[in-house]
N, C-alpha and C positions, 0 to 999 in steps of 0.2 A: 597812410600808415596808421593816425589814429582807428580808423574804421577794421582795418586789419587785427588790431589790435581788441576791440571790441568784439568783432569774431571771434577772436580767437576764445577770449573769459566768457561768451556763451555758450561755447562748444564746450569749457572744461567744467562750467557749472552744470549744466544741463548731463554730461558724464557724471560727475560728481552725484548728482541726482541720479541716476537710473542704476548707479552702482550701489548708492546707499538706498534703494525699494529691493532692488536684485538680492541684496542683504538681509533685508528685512522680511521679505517673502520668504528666503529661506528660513530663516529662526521664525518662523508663522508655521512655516511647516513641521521645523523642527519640535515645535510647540502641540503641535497637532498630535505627533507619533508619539509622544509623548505621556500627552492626555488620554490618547486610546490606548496605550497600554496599563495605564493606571484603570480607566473606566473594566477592558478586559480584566483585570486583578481583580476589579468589584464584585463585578458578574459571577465571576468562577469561585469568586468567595461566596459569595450569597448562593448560588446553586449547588457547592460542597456540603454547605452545611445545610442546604436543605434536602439534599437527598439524604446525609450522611440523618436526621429526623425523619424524611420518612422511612429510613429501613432498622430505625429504634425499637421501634415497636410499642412506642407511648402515643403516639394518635391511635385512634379508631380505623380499623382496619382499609376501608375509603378510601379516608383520606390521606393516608401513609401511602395506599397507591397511587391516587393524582399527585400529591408532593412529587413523589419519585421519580415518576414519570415527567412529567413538569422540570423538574432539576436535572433530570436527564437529558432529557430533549435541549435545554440552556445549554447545555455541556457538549455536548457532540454536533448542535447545528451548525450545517456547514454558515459562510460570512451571510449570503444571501437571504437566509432566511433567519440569521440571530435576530432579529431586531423583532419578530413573531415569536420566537422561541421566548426568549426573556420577558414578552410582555405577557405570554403565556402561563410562566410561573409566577409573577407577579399577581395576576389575575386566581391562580392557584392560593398562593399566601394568603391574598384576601376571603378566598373562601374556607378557607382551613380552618383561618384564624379569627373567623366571623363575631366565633364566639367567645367569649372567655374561658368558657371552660376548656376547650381544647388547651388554651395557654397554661391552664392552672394544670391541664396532667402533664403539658411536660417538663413544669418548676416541680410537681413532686417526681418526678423519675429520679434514679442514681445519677448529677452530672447535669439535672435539669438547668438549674440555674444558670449555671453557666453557657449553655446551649440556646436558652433565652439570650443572653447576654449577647450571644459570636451571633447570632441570628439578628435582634435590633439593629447591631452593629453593622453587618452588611445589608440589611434593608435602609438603612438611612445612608450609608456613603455610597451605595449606588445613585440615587439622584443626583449628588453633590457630583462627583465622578461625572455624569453625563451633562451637566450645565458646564463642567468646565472646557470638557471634550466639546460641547457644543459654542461655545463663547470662543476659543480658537477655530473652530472653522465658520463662523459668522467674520470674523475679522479677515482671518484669510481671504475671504470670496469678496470682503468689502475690495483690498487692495488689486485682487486678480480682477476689477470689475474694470478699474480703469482704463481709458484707451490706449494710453501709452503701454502699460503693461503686456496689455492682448497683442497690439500690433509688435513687441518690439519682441513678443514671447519669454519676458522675462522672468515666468515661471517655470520656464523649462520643462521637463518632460515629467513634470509631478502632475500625480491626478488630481482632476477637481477635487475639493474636500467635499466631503457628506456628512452632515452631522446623523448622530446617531438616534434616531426617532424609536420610543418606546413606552407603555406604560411602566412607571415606575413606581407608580403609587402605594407607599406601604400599607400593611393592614394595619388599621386606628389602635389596637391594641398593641402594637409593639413602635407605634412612630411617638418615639417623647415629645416631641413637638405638640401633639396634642393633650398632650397630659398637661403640660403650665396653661395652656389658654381656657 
């Protein structure tokens, strides 16, 4: 009877367990959808208002075209190929913005400042954005690693997570970060 009895509180613990992972992979997941929609709000910010500069007409003719196009291409890439799109206009920003002057014609345009502003703005919360997207699906895949996990499929029919792989690097003139060091 004892022995029966100890069967039994390993069965309900061992339940007990695979209910509270089953739980917790979901809020992982739910964590995740979460993150990629904040990180997509970044992106779509930072590529609005960088197209919404280049068709200001306060850069140098150029480079209003690659901005645009760059912020474009962010905007309309299908999923497959976002993660090229975005490190595209990134790669864009930093050549625009190489210089200071560019920066200085579009603080004096009408609205300049402010468009500096919404622009620092979404070059710096896109990284943030994607380290967090990325830190929920690091964790996620820690617990889907597990044997128990895989064998007993207690992720269900959720897809692997993928983090988001991108240059995100802002251009030095508009990343505060570098301005206090």
């Amino acid at each position: 009877m004892t022995t029966f009895i100890w069967i039994v509180a390993a069965i309900i613990l061992i339940g007990i367990y695979l209910s509270w992972t089953a739980g917790r992979l979901d809020r992982l997941h739910a964590r995740i959808d979460a993150a990629r929609a904040a990180l997509d709000a970044q992106l779509l910010r930072r590529a609005s208002v960088a197209q919404e500069l280049g068709t200001a007409g306060v850069l140098d003719p150029a480079a209003s075209i690659v901005l645009y196009q760059a912020a474009h291409q962010a905007r309309q890439a299908e999923e497959d190929h976002r993660e090229v799109a975005e490190s595209e206009l990134s790669q864009a920003l930093r050549a625009i913005f190489a210089e200071e002057a560019q920066l200085e014609a579009v603080r004096e345009a009408p609205g300049g400042e402010q468009t500096v502003t919404e622009l620092t703005a979404a070059v710096r919360r896109v990284p943030m954005a994607r380290r967090f997207h990325n830190d929920a699906v690091r964790a996620a895949r820690a617990v889907r690693r597990h044997r128990l996990v895989r064998y007993l499929r207690l992720a269900g029919h959720a897809p692997f997570p993928l983090a988001f792989e991108m240059d995100d690097e802002p251009p030095a003139v508009l990343d505060d970060r570098s301005a206090g060091n």
